[in-house]
C-alpha positions as CSV (number, residue, x, y, z in Angstrom):
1,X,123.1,18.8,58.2
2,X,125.2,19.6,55.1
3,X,127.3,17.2,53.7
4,X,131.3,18.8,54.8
5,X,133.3,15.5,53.2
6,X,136.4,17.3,51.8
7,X,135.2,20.9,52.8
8,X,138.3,22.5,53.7
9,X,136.4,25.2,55.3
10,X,134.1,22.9,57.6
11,X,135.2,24.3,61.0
12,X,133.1,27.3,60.5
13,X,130.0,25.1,60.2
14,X,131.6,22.8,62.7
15,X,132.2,25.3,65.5
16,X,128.2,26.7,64.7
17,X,126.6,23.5,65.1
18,X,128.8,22.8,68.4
19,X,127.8,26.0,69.8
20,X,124.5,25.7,69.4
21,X,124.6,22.3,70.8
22,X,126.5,23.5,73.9
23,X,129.3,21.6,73.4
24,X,133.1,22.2,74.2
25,X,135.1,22.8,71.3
26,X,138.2,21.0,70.9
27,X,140.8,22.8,68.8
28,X,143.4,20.0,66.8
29,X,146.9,22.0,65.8
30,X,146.2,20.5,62.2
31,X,143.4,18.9,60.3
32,X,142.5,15.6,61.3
33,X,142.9,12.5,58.7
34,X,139.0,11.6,58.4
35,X,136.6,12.1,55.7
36,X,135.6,15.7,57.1
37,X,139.4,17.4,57.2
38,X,138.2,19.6,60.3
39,X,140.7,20.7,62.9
40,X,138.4,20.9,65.6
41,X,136.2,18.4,67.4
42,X,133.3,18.5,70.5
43,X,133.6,17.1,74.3
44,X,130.7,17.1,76.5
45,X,131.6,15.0,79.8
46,X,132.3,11.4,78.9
47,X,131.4,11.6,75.2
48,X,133.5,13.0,72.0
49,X,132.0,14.2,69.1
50,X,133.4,14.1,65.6
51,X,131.8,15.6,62.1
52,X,131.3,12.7,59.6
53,X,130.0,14.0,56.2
54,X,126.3,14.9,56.7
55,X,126.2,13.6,60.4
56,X,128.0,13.5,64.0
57,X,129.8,10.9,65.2
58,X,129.8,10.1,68.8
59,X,131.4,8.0,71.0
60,X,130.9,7.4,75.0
61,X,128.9,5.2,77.2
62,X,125.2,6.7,77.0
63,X,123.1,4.5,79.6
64,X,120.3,2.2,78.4
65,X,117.7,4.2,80.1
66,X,118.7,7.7,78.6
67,X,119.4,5.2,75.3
68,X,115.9,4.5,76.1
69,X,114.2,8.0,76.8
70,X,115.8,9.5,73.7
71,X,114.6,6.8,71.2
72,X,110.9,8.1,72.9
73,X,111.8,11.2,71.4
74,X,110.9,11.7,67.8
75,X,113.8,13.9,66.4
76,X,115.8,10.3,68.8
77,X,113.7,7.7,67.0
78,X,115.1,9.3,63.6
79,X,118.2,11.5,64.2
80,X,119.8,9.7,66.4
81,X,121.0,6.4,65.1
82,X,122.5,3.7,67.7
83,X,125.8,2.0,66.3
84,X,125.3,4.4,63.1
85,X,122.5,2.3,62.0
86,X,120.2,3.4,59.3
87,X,117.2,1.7,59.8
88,X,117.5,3.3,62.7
89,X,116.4,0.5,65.8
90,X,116.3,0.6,69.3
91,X,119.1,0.8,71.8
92,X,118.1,-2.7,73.1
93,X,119.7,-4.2,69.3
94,X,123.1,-2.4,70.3
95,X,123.7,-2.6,74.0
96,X,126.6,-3.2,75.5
97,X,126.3,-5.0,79.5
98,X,129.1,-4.6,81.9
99,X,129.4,-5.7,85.0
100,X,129.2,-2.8,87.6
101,X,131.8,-4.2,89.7
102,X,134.6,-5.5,87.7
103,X,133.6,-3.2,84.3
104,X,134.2,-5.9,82.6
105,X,131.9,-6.6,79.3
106,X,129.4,-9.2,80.2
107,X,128.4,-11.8,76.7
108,X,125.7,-14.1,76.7
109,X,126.5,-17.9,76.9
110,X,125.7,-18.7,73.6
111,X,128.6,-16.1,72.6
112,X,131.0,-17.8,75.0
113,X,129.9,-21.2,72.7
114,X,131.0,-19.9,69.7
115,X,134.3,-18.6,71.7
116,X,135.2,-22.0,73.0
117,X,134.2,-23.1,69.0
118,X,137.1,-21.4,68.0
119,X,139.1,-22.0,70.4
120,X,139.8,-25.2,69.7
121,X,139.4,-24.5,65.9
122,X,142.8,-25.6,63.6
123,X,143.4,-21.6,62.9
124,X,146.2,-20.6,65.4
125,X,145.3,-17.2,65.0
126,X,141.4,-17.9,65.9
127,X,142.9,-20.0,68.4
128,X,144.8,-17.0,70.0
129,X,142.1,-14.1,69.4
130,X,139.4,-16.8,71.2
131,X,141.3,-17.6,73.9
132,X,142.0,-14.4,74.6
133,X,138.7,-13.2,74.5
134,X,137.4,-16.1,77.2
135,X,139.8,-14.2,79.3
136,X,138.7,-10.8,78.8
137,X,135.1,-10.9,78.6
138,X,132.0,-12.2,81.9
139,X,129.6,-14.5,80.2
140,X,125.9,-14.6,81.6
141,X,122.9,-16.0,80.3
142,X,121.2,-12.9,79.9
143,X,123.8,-10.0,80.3
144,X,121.1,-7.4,81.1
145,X,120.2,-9.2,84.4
146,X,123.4,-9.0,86.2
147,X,125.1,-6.2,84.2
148,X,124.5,-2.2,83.5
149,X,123.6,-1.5,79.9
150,X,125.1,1.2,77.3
151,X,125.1,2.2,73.7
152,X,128.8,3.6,72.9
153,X,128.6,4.7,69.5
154,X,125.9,7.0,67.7
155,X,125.5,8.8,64.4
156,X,123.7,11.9,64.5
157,X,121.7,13.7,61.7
158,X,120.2,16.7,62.6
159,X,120.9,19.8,64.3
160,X,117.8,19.1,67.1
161,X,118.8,15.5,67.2
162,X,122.4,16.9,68.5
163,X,120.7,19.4,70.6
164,X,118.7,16.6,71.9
165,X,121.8,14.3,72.9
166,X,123.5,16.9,74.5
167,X,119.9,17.6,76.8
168,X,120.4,14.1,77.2
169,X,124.1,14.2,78.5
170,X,123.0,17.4,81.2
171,X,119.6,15.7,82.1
172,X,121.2,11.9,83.1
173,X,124.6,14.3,84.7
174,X,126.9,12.2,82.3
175,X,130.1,14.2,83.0
């Protein structure tokens, strides 16, 4: 994908590589404040996509198993970073477990640890953002056998990597 950082004429290229993804175009009344100044963005059921300079950027809960069946893929194992990640690992390194009931976020116990850690640490405002967060969040030992996995955030490279996701999206009826 070309590099659009500061193209003021990106939503041409934009709007191409959206179409040919299959992806709903979503037209901004002015240019939004990001590193690509487009004025148009994509929206394919529960996920948004966004044009960073040579990449996507896309945000929505992707299931572990379609995580999973795309990192199989080739043009997934390379063009479709979890989390942005360059070197480019598998979902499992970025997964998000919720509980299916509540939808809460579900940590592990050693992550609750550290919470209670700081906690009762002398920094008020550690203090507050810990004990805020033992509120918010489940805690299991391992999250990923009471809980439903997802990757939220993914950067992607390539043309068929975004053709790829958006299979994805239709194939696992993520809408």
């Amino acid at each position: 994908m070309e590099n659009l950082a500061g193209d003021k004429k990106c939503d041409v290229q934009i709007l191409g590589e959206l179409e040919k993804a299959g992806i709903n175009v979503i037209q901004h009344n002015k240019a939004l404040d990001n590193e690509v100044p487009a004025s148009i963005t994509g929206q394919l059921g529960r996920f948004t996509f966004v044009r960073g300079w040579y990449y996507w950027i896309v945000s929505g809960r992707m299931p572990i198993d379609a995580a999973r069946k795309m990192y199989a893929d080739p043009n997934g194992r390379k063009d479709v970073r979890v989390a942005g990640h360059c070197g480019c690992p598998p979902p499992e390194e970025w997964t998000n477990w919720f509980d299916p009931k509540s939808h809460r976020r579900i940590l592990t116990m050693k992550q609750k640890a550290e919470l209670e850690e700081y906690a009762n640490s002398d920094s008020e405002s550690m203090n507050e953002i810990a004990k805020a967060s033992l509120k918010e969040y489940d805690f299991a030992e391992d999250p990923s056998l009471v809980g439903e996995g997802f990757v939220d955030t993914y950067h992607i490279d390539t043309q068929e990597g975004l053709n790829l996701f958006t299979a994805t999206i239709r194939a696992y009826q993520l809408f």
